[in-house]
N, C-alpha and C positions, 0 to 999 in steps of 0.2 A: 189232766192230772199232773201231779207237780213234784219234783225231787225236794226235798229242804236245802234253802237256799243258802250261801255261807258267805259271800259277798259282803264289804263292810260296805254301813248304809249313813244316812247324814250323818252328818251331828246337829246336835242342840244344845241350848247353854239356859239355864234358868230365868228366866225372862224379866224375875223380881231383882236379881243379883247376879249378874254374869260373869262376873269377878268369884264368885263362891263355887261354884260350879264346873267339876273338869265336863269337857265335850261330851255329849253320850253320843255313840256311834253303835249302828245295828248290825249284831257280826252272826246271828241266822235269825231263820223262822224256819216252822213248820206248823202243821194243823196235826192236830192231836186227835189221834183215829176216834170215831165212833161216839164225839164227844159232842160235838159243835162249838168247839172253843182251838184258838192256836198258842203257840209260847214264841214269843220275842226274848231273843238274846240281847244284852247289851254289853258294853263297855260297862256297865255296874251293878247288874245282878239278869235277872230274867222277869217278867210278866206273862202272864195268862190271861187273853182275852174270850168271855164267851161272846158267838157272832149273833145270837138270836136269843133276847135282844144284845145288841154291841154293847158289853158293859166290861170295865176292867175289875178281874174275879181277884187277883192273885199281884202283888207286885212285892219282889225281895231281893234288895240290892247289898250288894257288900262291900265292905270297907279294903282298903288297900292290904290292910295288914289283916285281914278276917280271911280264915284260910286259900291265901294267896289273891284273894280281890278277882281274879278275872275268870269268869263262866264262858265257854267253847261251846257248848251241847247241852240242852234239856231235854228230857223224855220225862212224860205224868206218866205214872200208873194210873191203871184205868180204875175206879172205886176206889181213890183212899188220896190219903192227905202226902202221897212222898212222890218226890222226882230221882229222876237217875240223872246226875250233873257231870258233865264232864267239863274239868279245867279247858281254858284258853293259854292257861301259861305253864312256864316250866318251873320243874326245884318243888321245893316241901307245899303241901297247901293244894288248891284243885290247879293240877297241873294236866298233862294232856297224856300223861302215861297213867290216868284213875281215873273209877266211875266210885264219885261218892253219894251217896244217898240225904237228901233233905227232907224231912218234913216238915210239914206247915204249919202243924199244927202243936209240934213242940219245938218249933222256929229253931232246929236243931241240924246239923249232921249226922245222923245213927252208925252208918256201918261207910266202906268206903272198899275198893277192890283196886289192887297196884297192880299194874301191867310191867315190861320191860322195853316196849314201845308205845308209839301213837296210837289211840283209842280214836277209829276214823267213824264209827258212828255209833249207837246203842237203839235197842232194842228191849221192854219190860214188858211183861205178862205180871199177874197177880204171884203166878207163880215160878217163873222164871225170869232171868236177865241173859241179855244176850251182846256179848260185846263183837266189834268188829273191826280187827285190825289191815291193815295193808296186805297181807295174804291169808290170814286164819281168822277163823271164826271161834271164838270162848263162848258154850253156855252154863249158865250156872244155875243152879238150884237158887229161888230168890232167899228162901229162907234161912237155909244156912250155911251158902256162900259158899257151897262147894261146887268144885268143877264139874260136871258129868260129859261135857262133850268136848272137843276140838275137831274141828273140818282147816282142811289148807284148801287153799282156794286160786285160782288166780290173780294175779295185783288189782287192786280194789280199793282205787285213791279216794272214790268219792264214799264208802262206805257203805256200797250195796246191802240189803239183807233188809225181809220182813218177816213179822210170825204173824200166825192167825192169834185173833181175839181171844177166840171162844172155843172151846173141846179142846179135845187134843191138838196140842203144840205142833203146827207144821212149819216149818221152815226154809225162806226161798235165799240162794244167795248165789254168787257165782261160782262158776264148776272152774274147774281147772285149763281148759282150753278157751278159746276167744270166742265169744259168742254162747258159752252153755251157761245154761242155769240149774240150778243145782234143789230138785225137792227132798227136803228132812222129812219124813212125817215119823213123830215120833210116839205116836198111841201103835200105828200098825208096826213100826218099826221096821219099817226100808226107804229105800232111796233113791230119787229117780234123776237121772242127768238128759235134761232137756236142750238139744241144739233151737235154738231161741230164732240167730241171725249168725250172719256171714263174718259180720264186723263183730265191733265190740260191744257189749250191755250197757245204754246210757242210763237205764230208769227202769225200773222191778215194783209192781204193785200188786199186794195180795189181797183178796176176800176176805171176811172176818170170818168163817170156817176154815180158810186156806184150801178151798176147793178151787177157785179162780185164779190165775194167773196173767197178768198181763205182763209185757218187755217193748223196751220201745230199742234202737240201736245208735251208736254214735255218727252212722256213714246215710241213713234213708230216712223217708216218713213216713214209716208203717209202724202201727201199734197192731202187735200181736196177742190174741188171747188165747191161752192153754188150758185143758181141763188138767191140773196137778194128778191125778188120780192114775190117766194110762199116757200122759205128755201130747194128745192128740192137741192139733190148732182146731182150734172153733172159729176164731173172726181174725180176719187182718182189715185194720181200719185206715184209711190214708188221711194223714192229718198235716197240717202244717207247721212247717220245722220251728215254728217260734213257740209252739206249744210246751208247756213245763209242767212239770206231773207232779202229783200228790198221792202221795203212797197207801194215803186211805183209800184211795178210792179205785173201781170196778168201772169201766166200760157200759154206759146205760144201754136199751134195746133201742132207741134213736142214733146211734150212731153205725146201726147194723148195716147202710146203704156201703159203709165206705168210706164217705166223702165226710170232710166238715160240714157241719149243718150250721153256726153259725160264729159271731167273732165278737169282740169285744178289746178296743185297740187302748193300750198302754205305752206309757213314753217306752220307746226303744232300747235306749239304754239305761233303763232301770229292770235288774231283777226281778219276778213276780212269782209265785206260787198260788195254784190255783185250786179247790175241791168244788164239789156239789154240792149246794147247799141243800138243809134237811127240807124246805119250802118244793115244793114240785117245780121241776124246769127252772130251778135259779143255780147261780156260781156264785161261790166266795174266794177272792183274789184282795190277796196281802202283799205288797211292795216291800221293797227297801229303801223306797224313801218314806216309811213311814204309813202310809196310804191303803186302807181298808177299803174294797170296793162287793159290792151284793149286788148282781146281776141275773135278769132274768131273759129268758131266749122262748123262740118261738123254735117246737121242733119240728111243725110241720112247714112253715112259711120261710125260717133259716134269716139268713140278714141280720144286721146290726143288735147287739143285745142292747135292752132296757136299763140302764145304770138306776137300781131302787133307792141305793145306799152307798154315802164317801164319807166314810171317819180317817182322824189321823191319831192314830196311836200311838206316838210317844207323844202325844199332848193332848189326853182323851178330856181332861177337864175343859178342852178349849172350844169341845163338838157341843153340837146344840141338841 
């Protein structure tokens, strides 16, 4: 499972006219829970790929002078035509102290929410938005953009924090001491502070009820899973430290031995994020350089995965 990545990725220059074209360079990715589709950030707007089949759904770039030209963060709402953007840059326009809202389908900006810091990642429900700064947690009502919560948290560079899907809104983010994680759940209305690890919280993945919990740490190679409900561990998984998580996803019942079951080797120094793909026993892994890969494993036999499928998406007209 995979954090969303924020590492800037090649560049490309138009291949008809290189001269016309500034460099596009890739400054995140992530897999868009519950979809089968992810959003590439770029140096000139964002794209939305679905993985099954690989086809590009969505592509909206912006102009320099088009409120502020550079996109930081995408998040899709789940059922509907609008994203949560947060700026790449600073000053008037989508800067990195706002979450503005786009939709696609009146190729518009609707509403937009000013912070007084960095906006280090987001989080959208149908019916909530949920911002996450360097120590506190903002959630908002989606609709009419009022405040109802604030959590303080401990420092939280990379922008910890998930919610569930579906029912009622649970919320995982970091507690205030090193290593707790922190459950919202907001239908029962209480709160639970779970000691996770020793060290610090590298990667936080919830369930689409928010009944499952998983945490992986920045100092070992154990993924932990917790039942959200009374904070018990269920599994500790030992995985290998090259592993990068995706926050959609849950811990399958093949990994319950422990141990990794099987690998699938990418250049080393490139970035990857990695989910499950919706196919039985396959993975979907997205690079930064560009590089779509759909891999399938053996969970009883373990060893080298099957590579099904390699697109490269920022130049999806180029795949056959």
């Amino acid at each position: 499972m995979a954090s969303p990545s924020t590492a800037a990725g090649p560049t490309i220059r138009n291949p008809r006219n290189p001269d016309a074209t500034p460099p596009l360079s890739i400054l995140h990715l992530s897999f868009i829970p519950d979809s089968g589709s992810f959003s590439v950030v770029t140096t000139h707007g964002f794209m939305i790929f679905n993985t099954d089949p690989f086809v590009q759904t969505i592509r909206q770039y912006f102009s320099k002078n088009y409120q502020g030209g550079v996109v930081g963060l995408v998040q899709k709402i789940i059922d509907t035509n609008d994203f949560a953007v947060v700026g790449g840059g600073v000053g008037p326009g989508l800067s990195r102290n706002k979450i503005a809202f786009w939709n696609d389908y009146l190729r518009q900006f609707t509403k937009e929410i000013d912070f007084r810091s960095e906006v280090k990642s987001v989080r959208v429900r149908r019916d909530r938005v949920v911002a996450v700064m360097m120590q506190k947690v903002f959630v908002y009502d989606h609709k009419k953009m009022q405040l109802l919560h604030e959590i303080e948290t401990g420092p939280n560079p990379k922008g910890l924090c998930e919610v569930s899907l579906s029912g009622w809104m649970v919320l995982v983010c970091l507690g205030s001491d090193k290593g707790e994680v922190r459950v919202q759940h907001y239908g029962l209305r209480w709160c639970r502070l779970i000691k996770a690890h020793d060290s610090d919280v590298a990667c936080v993945a919830l369930s689409n009820n928010g009944r499952l919990l998983a945490t992986a740490s920045t100092e070992d190679t154990l993924v932990r899973l917790f039942d959200t409900w009374d904070g018990r561990l269920l599994q500790e998984s030992k995985v290998s430290n090259e592993v990068v998580w995706n926050n959609a996803d849950i811990l399958p019942k093949y990994v319950s031995s422990g141990w990794l079951v099987s690998q699938f080797r990418v250049p080393e120094d490139i970035k990857h994020i990695v989910a499950f793909g919706h196919e039985k026993n396959t993975v979907l892994i997205i690079g930064m350089n560009g590089r779509f890969y759909r891999c399938k494993f053996d969970p009883i036999a373990g060893g080298e995965m099957t590579q099904m499928e390699c697109r490269n998406f920022l130049q999806p007209k180029r795949n056959s």
